[in-house]
N, C-alpha and C positions, 0 to 999 in steps of 0.2 A: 723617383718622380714625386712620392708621398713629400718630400720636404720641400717640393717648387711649390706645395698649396698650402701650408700653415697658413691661418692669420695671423696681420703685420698691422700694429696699428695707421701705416701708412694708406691702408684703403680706406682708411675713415672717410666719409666725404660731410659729415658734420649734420648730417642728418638721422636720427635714431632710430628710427622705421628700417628706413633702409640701409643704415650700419651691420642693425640687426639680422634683415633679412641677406645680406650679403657673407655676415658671418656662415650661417646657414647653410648656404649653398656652399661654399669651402668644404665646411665642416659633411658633408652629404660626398661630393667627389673625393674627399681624402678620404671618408671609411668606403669608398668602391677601391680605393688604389688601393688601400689593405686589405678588402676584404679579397681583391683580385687575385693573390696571392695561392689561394684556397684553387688548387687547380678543378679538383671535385664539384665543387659547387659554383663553378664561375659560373655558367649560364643561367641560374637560378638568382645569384648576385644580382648580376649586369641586367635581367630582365627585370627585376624590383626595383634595384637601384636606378632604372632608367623612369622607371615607372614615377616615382618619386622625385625626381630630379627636375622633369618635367613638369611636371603637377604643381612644385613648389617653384621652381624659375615663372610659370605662366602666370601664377597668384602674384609674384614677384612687380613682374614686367606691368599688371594690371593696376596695381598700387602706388609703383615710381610712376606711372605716366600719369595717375590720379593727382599726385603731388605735383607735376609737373606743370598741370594743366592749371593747378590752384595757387602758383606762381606766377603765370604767364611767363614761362619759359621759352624764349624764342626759338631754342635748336629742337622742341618741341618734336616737332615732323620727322625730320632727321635720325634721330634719337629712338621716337617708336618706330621705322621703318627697321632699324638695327634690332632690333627687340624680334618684331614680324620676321624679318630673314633668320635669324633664331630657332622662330616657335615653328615658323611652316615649312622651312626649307630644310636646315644643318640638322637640329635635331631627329626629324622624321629619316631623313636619307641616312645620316650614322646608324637610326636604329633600324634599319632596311639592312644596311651590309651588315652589319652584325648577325643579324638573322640567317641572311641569304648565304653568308660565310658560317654557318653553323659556329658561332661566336669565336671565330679564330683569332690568336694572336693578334694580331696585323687589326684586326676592324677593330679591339676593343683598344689598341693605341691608338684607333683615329678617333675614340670616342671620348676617351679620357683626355687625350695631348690635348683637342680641339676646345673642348669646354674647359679643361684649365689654364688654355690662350686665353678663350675668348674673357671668360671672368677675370682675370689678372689684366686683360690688356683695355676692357670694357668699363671696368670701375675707376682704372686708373686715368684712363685718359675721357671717355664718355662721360661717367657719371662725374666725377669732379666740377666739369666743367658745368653741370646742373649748380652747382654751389658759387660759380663763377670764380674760381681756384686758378683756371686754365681756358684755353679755349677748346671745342671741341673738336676733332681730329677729322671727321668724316664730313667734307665739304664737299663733296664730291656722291650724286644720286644717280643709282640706275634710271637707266632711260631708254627710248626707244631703240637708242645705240648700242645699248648693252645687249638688249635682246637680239641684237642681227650680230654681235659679235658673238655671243652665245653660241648664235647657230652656225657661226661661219667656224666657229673650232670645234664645235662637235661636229658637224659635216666634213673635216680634214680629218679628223680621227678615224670618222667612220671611211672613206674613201682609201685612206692610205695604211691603215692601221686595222680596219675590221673592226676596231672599238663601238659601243655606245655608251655615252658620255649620259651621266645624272651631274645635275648641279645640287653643289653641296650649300654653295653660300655665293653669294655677291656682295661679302665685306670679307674678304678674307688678308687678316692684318698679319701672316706671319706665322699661324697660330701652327703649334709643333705635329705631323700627322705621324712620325716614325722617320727612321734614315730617310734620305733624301739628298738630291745634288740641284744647286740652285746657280741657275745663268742668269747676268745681266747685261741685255744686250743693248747698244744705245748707238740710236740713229739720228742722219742729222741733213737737213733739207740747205736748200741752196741759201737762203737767207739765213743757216746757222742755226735752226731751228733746232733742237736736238728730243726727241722721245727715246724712253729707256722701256725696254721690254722686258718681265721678268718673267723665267720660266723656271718654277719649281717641282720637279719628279716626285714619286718616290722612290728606292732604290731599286725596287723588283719591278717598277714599270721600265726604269730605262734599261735594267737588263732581259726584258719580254720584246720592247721594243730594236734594241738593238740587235740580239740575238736573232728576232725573225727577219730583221732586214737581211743580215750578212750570212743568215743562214747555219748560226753556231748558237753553241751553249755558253753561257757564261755564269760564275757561281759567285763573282762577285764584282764590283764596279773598282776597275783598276785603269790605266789610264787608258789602255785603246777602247774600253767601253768610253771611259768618258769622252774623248777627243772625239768617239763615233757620235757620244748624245749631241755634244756641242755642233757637230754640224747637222744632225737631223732638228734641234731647234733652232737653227737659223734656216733651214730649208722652209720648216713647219712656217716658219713668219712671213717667208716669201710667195707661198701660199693662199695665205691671208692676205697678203698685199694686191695681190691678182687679182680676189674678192673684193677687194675694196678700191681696185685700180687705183694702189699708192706705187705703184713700178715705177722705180724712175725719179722720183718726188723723192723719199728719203733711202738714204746710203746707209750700210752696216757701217759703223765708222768702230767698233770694238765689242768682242765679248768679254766678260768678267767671271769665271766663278768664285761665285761668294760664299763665304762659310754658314753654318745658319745664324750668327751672330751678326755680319757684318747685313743679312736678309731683315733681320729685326729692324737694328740700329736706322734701315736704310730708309722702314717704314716709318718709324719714329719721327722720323725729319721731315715725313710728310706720306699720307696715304696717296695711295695709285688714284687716277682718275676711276679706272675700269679693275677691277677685283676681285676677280672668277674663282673658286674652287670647285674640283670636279670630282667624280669619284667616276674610275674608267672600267671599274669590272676584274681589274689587275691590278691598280695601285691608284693612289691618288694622284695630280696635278692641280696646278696653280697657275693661271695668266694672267698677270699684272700689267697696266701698263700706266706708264705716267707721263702726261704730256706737258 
């Protein structure tokens, strides 16, 4: 993992301030990835280093929007709401599981994978387009939608599953939580309309999940686990659809699993309208949806 965060002079975005400040943070999560190494002293690590990471991203975030605003930067809004789901949501909630998980394995790669998504996929496509390099990627704002979608899939986790669902982010591009298996499921109304539902596991949710539906154990995700998740997330969607009385309006027309490669590539091409990440108490999930 230490060699996905080198700096590249490809995240330059041609501004010094925050070239600089970008170096920075790289340079802050690569000596956590080394330093995580140290089994002894990880929680002492990962509790500084969090400490720090924060402190110095929020002075960050405070500065680029200073600049931002001393441009009249149009994606302005946009841009600091990504910055806010950052400082008040993703950050605070990883450093919750990690706690709450007595810093286990498993949380501290949802903490590192996430921030060295977010920062590799943030600079390169967000910040750039500060410089007008590109356009900016995130066209698409939570709204009052988001929040009843919110609750209509924490309230199917909680009914069918016993889960409580924490939300981790409402921009979630992709970013790496640990093994994982990722559906793309894509429906299509009478006029041809078609919506793609993306549902991202991680690997010990859908074997907690499927295991308690069918009543077995299972130690790894092999295909009758998967064949089992793939229909328990299309039930899950049909679900949703009752909640939102879309029955009948759009049809499963195909599910896809995707590798987490062709998951990235998929967002590249264009982010989901709707962008949930979740933390369930058992592993993490994803529901994407793009219309």
């Amino acid at each position: 993992m230490a060699n996905e965060i080198k700096w590249n002079d490809r995240f330059n975005i041609g501004v010094s301030s925050i070239d600089k400040a970008h170096q920075r943070l790289f340079s802050i999560v690569h000596k956590m990835v080394d330093l995580n190494e140290d089994e002894k002293d990880r929680q002492w690590i990962c509790t500084e280093g969090i400490k720090y990471f924060q402190s110095y991203a929020i002075k960050h975030f405070a500065d680029e929007e200073a600049y931002m605003r001393s441009i009249h930067y149009e994606g302005y809004e946009t841009h600091k709401r990504i910055h806010d789901d950052l400082r008040d949501k993703t950050l605070p909630a990883l450093e919750a599981d990690m706690k709450e998980s007595g810093y286990s394995v498993e949380s501290i790669q949802h903490f590192l994978g996430i921030c060295i998504g977010w920062l590799t996929g943030h600079i390169m496509l967000e910040d750039h387009a500060i410089t007008g390099k590109i356009a900016n990627k995130w066209i698409h704002e939570p709204t009052e939608e988001t929040a009843v979608l919110e609750e209509m899939i924490m309230r199917v986790m909680r009914e069918v599953f016993g889960l409580k669902l924490q939300v981790v982010s409402e921009h979630y591009a992709g970013e790496d939580f640990g093994k994982k298996i990722c559906f793309r499921m894509t429906y299509q109304n009478k006029e041809k309309k078609r919506v793609q539902v993306f549902f991202v596991l991680e690997e010990r949710l859908v074997l907690h999940t499927v295991g308690q539906l069918l009543s077995a154990q299972f130690k790894k995700v092999d295909k009758i686990v998967a064949d089992a998740a793939k229909l328990i997330a299309e039930q899950y969607m049909k679900r949703i659809a009752i909640y939102y009385n879309l029955t009948g309006v759009y049809a499963l027309e195909k599910t896809n699993v995707l590798t987490e490669d062709q998951l990235v590539q998929d967002f590249r091409i264009e982010y989901p309208k709707y962008s949930l990440l979740f933390n369930t108490g058992i592993g993490y999930m994803a529901v994407c949806i793009k219309l």
